[in-house]
RONUZA-845317 format. One record per residue (C-alpha): residue in three letters; x, z, y negated. Coordinates in steps of 0.001 Angstrom, whole numbers, plus 500000, padded with zeros to 6 digits. Layout:
BEGIN
ALAXZY...
This chain:
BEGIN
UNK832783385958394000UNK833916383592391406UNK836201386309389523UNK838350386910392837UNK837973383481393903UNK839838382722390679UNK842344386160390637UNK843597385072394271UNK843597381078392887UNK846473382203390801UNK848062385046393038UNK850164383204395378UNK851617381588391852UNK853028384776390679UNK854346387380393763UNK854061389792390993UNK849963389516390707UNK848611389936387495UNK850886390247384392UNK850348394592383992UNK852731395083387651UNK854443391704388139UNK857460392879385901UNK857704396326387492UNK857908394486390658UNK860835391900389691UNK862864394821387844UNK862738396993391213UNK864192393988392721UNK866789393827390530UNK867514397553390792UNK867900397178394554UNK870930395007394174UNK872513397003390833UNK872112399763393797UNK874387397575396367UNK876452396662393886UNK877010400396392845UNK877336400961396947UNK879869398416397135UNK882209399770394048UNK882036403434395633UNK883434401903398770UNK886257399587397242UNK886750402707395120UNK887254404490398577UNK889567402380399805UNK891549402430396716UNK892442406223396968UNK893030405763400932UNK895536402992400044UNK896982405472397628UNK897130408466399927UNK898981406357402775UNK901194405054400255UNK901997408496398989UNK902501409632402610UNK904765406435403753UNK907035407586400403UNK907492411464401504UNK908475410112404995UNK911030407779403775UNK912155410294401390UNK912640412496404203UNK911029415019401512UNK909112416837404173UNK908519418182407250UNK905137416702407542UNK904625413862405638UNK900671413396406394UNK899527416540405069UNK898029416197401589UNK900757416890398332UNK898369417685395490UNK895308418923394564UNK893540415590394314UNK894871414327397748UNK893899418302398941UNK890139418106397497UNK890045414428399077UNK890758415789401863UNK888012418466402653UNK885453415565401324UNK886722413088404073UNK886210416129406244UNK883287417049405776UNK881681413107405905UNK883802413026409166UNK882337416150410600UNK878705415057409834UNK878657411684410401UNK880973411641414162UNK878221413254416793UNK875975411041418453UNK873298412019421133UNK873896409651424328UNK870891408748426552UNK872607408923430059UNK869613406906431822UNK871313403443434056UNK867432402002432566UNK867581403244429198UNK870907403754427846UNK870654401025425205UNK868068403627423442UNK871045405860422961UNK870577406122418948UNK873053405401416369UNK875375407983415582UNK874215410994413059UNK876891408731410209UNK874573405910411092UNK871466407966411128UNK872422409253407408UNK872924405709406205UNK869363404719407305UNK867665407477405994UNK869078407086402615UNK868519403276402996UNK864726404056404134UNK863982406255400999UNK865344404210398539UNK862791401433400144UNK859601403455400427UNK860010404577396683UNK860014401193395911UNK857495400271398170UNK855395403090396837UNK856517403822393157UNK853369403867390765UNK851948401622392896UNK849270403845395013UNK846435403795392265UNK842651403842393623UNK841577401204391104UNK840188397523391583UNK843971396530392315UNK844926398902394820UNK845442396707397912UNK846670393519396141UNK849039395736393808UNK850659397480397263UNK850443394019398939UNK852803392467395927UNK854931395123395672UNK855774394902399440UNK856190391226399182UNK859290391562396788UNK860758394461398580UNK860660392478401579UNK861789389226399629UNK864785391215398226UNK866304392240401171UNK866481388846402557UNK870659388378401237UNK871587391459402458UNK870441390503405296UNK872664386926405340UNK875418389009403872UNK875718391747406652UNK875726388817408811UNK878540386695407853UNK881765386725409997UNK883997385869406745UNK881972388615404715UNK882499389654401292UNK880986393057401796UNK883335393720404729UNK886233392475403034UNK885031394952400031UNK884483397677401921UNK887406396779404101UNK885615396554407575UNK885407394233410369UNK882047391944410500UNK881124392987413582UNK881009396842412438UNK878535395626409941UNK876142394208412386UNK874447397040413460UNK873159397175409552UNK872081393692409626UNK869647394168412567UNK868386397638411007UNK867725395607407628UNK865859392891409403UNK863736395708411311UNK863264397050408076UNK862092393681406632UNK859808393619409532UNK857754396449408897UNK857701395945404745UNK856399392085405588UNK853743393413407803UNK852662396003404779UNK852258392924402648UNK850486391015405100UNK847904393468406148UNK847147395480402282UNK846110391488401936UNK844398390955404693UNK842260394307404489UNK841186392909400740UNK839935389365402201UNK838412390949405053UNK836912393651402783UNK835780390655400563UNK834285389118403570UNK837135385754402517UNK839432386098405127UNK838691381913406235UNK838006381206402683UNK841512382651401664UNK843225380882404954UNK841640377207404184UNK842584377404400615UNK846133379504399869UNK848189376895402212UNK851293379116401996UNK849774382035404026UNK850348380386407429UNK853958380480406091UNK853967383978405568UNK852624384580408914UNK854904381992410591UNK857768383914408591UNK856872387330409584UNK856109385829413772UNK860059385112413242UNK861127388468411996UNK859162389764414728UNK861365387478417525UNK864406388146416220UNK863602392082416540UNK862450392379419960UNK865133389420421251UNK867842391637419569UNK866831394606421926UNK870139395142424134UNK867904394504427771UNK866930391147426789UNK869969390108424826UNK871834390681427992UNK869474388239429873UNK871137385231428690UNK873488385939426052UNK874269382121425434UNK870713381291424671UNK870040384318422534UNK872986383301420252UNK871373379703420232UNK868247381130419123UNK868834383769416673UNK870511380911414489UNK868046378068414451UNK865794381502413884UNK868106382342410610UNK867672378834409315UNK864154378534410268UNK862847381866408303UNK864814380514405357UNK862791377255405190UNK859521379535405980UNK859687382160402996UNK860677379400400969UNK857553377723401291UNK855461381205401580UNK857508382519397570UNK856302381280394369UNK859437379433392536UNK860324382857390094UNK861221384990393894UNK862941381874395206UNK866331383125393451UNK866656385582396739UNK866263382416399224UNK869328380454397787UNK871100383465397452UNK870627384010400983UNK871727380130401571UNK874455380463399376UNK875744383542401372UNK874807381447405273UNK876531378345403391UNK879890380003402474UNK880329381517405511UNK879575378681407721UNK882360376643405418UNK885053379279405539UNK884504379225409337UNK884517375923409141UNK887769375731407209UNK889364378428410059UNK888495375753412911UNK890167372806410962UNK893154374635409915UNK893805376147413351UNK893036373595415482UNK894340370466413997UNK897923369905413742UNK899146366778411533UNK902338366691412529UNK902585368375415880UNK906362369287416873UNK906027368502420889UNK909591367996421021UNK910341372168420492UNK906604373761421458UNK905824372691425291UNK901704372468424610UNK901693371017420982UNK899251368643421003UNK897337367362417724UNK893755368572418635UNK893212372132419917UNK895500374043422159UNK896306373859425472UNK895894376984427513UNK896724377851431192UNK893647379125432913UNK894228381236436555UNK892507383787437909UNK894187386849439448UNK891895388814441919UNK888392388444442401UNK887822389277438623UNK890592388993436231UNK890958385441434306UNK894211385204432253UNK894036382799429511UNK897532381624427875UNK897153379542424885UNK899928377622423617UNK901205376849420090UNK899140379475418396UNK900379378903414583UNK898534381797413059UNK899278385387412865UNK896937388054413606UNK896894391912413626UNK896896394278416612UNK893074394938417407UNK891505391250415879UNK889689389010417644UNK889015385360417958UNK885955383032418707UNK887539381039422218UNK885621377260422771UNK886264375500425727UNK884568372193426260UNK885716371598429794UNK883305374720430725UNK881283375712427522UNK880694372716425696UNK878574374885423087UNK879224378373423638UNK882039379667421989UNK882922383895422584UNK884910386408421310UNK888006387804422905UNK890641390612421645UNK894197389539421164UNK895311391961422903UNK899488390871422433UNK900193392585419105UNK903170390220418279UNK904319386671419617UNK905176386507423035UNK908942386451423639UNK910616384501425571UNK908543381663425920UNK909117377885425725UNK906690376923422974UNK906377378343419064UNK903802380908419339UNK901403382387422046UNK898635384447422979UNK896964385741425964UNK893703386978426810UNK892022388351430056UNK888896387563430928UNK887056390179433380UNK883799387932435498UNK880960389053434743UNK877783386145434372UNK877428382944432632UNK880817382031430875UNK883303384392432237UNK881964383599435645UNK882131379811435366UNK885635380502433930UNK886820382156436666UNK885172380252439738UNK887034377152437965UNK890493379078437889UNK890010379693441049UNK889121376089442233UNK891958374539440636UNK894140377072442517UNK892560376161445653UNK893446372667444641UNK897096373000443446UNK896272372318439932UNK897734374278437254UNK894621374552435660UNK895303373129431762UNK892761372873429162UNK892234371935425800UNK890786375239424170UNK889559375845420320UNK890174379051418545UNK888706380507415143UNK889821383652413868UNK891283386522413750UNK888362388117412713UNK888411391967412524UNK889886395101410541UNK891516397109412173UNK892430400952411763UNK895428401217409902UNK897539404058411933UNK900989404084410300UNK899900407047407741UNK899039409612410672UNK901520411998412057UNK899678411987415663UNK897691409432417268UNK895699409174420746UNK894401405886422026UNK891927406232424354UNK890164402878426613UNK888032402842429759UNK888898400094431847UNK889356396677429776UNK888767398709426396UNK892871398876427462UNK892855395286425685UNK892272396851422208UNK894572400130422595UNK897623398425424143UNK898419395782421336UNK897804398736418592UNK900182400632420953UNK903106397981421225UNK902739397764417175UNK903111401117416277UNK906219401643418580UNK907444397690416918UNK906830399170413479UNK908438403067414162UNK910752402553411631UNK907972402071408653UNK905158404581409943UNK904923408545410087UNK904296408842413707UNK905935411414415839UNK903775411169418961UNK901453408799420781UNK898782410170423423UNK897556406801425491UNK894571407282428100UNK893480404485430234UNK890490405565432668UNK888880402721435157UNK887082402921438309UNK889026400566440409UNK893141399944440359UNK893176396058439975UNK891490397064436472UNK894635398466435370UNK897611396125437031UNK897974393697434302UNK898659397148431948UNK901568398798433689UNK904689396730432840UNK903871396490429465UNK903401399838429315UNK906565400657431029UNK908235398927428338UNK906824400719425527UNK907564404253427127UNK911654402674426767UNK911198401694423331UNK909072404759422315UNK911919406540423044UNK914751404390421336UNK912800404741418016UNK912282408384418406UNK908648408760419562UNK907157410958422148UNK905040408878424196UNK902810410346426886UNK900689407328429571UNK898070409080431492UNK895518406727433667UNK893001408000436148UNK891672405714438587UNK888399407183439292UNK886999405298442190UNK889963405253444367UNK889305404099447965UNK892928404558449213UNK893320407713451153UNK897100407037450576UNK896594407450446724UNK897546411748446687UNK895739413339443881UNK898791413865441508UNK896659414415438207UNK898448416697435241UNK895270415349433179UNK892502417921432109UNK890049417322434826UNK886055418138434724UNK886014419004438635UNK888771420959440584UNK888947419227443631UNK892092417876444054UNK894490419169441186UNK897452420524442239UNK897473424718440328UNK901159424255438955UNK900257420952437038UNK896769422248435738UNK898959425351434284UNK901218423502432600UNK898416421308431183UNK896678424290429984UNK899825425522428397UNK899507422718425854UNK903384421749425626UNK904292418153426696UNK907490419777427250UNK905744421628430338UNK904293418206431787UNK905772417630435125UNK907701414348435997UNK905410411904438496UNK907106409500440532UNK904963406668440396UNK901888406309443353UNK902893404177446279UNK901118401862448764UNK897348401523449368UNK894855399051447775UNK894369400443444586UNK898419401589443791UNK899381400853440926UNK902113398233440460UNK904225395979437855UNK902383393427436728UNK901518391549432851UNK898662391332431143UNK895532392657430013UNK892061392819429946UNK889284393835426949UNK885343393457426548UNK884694393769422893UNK881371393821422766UNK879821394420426629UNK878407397404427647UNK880428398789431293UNK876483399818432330UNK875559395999431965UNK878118393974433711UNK875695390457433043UNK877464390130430345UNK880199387799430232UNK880852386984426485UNK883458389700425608UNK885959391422428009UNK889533390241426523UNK893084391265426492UNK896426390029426428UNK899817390235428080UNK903311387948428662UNK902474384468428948UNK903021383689432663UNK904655380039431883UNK904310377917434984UNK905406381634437099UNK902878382337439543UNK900822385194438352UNK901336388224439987UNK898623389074443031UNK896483392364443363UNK897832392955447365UNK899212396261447993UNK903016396811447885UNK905102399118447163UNK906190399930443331UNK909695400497442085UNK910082403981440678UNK909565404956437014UNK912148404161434710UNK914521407088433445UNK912780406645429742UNK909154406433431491UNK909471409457433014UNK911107411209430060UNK907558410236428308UNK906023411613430901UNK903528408927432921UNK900745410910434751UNK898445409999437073UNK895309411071438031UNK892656410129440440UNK889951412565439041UNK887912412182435681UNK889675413353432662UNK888538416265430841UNK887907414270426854UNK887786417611424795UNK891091418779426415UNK893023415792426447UNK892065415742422820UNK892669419034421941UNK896306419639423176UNK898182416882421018UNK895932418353417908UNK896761421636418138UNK900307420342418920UNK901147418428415380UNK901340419567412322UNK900208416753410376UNK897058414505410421UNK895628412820413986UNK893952409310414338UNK891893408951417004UNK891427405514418358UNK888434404808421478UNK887426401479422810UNK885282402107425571UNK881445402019426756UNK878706404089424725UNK879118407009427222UNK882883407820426634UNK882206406984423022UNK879525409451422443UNK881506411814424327UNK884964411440422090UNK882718411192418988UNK881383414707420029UNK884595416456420523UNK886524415062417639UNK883290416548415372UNK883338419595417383UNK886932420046417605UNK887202419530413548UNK884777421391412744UNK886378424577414984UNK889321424059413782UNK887664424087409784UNK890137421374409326UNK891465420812405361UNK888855424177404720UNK891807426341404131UNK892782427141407659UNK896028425048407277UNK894209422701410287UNK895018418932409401UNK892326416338409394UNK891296414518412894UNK890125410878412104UNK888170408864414538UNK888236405032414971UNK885740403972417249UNK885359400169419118UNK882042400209421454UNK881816397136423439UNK878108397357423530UNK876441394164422314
């Protein structure tokens, strides 16, 4: 008794256990971040041949070298080629669980999948490696090596969840595309900590010392009290209870992050505590840059009020109305940052959330002409719970009252990375309802930027289940069908409204469709004859509740899942800024007719559910160069276009010798 008494006396000194396995155990740690480090130089080693091949493809089209700029000019850019193919190809599909209940157990796509396994087997070797011996220190030499794996994994963790992170900037990705790894390394944590704990425990209670070990190793209870938090943070991640109160989970999960720091570093001897101010170094810089993003964007030293109607010295003022019985348009005023089409910003109101602050697209690609103030941005806001629904029952109110509904708002941002499109030949944007907020902005900047990109054509699909989801989208989109075709791009609009209640609304859909009720046998011919040339020319649908009509604005949810509408953190878009004009209202009337360039770009309509694969398909097979496709939607349709890009590439054996170009998918779930 008096031998272990005095081996476990001097364990919880040295996490490596006695001096034979402690420095195995601190040089696997060590190899686990020259391995992220080596993870981290492949990807910025990635990005630096992508940055070369669109800058070799932007010269040929300026040259006006080639017919098809996109397609790869040597043998490196050809062999780079069939790589990105083949990662594409494996790492696109993704099995969808099409339960209402259980959807949020739809798993990660098979790229995801891949990333995990490889992440998994790199930590059971090191769980495991020489370490299962049957000798006299077989549970306390498992139970230290599982300590420091767990241990080491602990920055990562704070690294993958920074929102100014250095390992997205690396790999050049958005934070929020990272987050998904940050809750699969904390699961991972999770189960390593509870290896640990119970090889340990099993050796006390084998030693019949299990109180004897408790009463006199005072850091166990922080162990325990560290691993109880892991344990929280995993099961209040799960999507069903996230969704329950999104406000207080985000309250939580950070005094949770701060809390588990304080714990393991009272649980770690003072040679493992290098990972716990790493990990404080990594939640400390990104809380200051953030920081540094509120001051500089929301403080203005010497605001100009005399030119920008708005400036004011602290925050912004915004204009806050609501526009049916779900839409709440936000303009904010004197906005003196730029952004990029697709990036989103943190929005703080006091008046209504005096601590929640959420994220909402930009969904106006460029400033907002003809405006009275400097600079301005717009989001929409779709009700859902909590925020958004206090948001709008206020717009609303101060309507009733004939205010104009002004507020001092706080941004911080942009945040985000979005696909860079202007080195594809062929792109198709695809949104479901206020996923519209993402693909609109990236829309209006590739027809602003014509003149410096290799696009030739543009494929936009907006699908929603009711009309008002989609009124705030036309105009804009009317415009961009007359500039596509100024600056020489073939534009085609198709939107399907696929809950229509209107028996006015006729079923005029040229779209692929998965039923055949309702589609006329001329236009589904033409469809199937894959020319755009063959597309008939809609006049635009008239009357009825749900017609479609002129109107500004837009509407996103970045990170809300359509099946769940209690959420309320992240449906955004953007549109003109309304001024002091009265918004325009969602009561039938009857819509001018397309313009003479809209319907030369061919608008369809459709009140039937589009057919993904085909839609897809006939602008690939149409171009001769490379195709981006772009999806913001819910995890069905994202699953679904993840499928048939994958499928479609690999039947086409794209960049295999076939002469097929690549397909590229960019994908933006608003699943939280």
């Amino acid at each position: 008794m008096d031998k272990m008494e005095r081996r476990h006396e001097g364990h919880h000194m040295s996490m490596g256990g006695p001096d034979s396995f402690q420095t195995t155990n601190m040089g696997l740690a060590q190899d686990f971040w020259y391995i992220v480090v080596a993870v981290l130089g492949f990807l910025a080693l990635c990005r630096l041949v992508n940055l070369y091949k669109a800058r070799s493809r932007l010269q040929k089209r300026f040259a006006n070298s080639v017919q098809y700029p996109t397609k790869p000019s040597n043998q490196f850019l050809e062999i780079w080629a069939t790589l990105t193919a083949l990662i594409r190809e494996s790492s696109y599909p993704q099995l969808y669980v099409p339960s209402t209940w259980f959807s949020w157990m739809t798993p990660p796509p098979l790229g995801r999948v891949i990333t995990l396994l490889v992440y998994w087997a790199i930590i059971i070797s090191m769980m495991t490696a020489n370490a299962i011996k049957h000798d006299a220190f077989f549970w306390e030499r498992i139970g230290f090596r599982n300590a420091w794996v767990t241990v080491m994994q602990m920055p990562l963790l704070y690294l993958l969840a920074s929102k100014c992170s250095i390992i997205g900037w690396i790999a050049g990705t958005g934070h929020e595309r990272l987050n998904w790894l940050h809750r699969w390394v904390g699961r991972t944590m999770f189960v390593t900590g509870a290896v640990h704990g119970w090889h340990f425990f099993v050796e006390w209670q084998r030693a019949d010392m299990v109180d004897y070990q408790m009463n006199m190793m005072g850091t166990v209870k922080y162990g325990f009290g560290a691993w109880a938090v892991l344990g929280w943070s995993l099961i209040s991640g799960f999507a069903p209870l996230r969704r329950l109160g999104y406000e207080f989970f985000v309250l939580q999960h950070l005094v949770s992050a701060v809390l588990f720091i304080w714990l393991v570093y009272r649980h770690i001897p003072v040679e493992a505590r290098w990972n716990v101010w790493f990990s404080i170094g990594a939640l400390c810089f990104d809380r200051a840059c953030r920081s540094v993003l509120l001051v500089w964007q929301n403080v203005k030293f010497r605001p100009n009020r005399s030119k920008c109607k708005g400036g004011q010295r602290i925050g912004h003022l915004a204009q806050i109305r609501a526009v049916g019985d779900s839409i709440t348009v936000i303009n904010i005023k004197d906005v003196h940052f730029k952004w990029k089409a697709g990036q989103h910003l943190y929005l703080w109101v006091p008046a209504i959330g005096p601590v929640e602050a959420h994220p909402y697209t930009i969904a106006c690609a460029h400033q907002l002409p003809e405006t009275c103030i400097c600079n301005s941005i717009q989001l929409v806001v779709r009700k859902h719970g909590g925020f958004s629904k206090r948001l709008h029952e206020r717009a609303v109110k101060d309507h009733a009252q004939g205010r104009k509904g002004n507020y001092t708002v706080f941004v911080s941002g942009p945040y985000g990375m979005p696909p860079r499109l202007d080195m594809y030949e062929t792109v198709i944007l695809i949104s479901a309802s206020t996923g519209a907020s993402f693909t609109l902005p990236i829309l209006e900047d590739l027809v602003a930027s014509a003149s410096t990109n290799c696009i030739k054509r543009i494929d936009f699909l907006l699908t929603t289940k009711q009309g008002e989801e989609i009124d705030f989208y036309v105009k804009r989109l009317d415009e961009f069908l007359d500039r596509a075709k100024e600056v020489g791009i073939e534009l085609l609009v198709h939107m399907a409204i696929t809950r229509s209640s209107s028996p006015s609304l006729p079923p005029t859909s040229i779209l692929p469709t998965t039923r055949t009720e309702g589609k006329s046998p001329s236009r589904s011919s033409s469809w199937r004859s894959g020319g755009s040339r063959n597309l008939g020319q809609i006049r635009s649908i008239e009357d009825g509740p749900n017609s479609i009509h002129n109107s500004g604005g837009q509407e996103k949810g970045s990170h809300n899942n359509n099946n769940n509408n209690n959420n309320n953190n992240n449906n955004t878009g953007g549109g003109r800024d309304m001024e002091d004009k009265t918004l325009p209202s969602l009561t039938p009337h009857r819509r001018r007719p397309l313009s003479h360039g809209s319907a030369d770009s061919h608008v369809h309509h459709s009140t039937t559910r589009p057919d993904i694969a085909a839609f897809i398909r006939a602008p690939v097979e149409a171009t001769g160069g490379e195709t981006k496709v772009v999806v913001c939607g819910g995890p069905s349709l994202v699953a679904k276009v993840r499928n048939c890009v994958a499928g479609l590439a690999d039947e086409r054996a794209v960049h295999k010798g076939t002469g097929a170009q690549g397909i590229g998918l960019f994908v933006e779930e608003y699943s939280f």
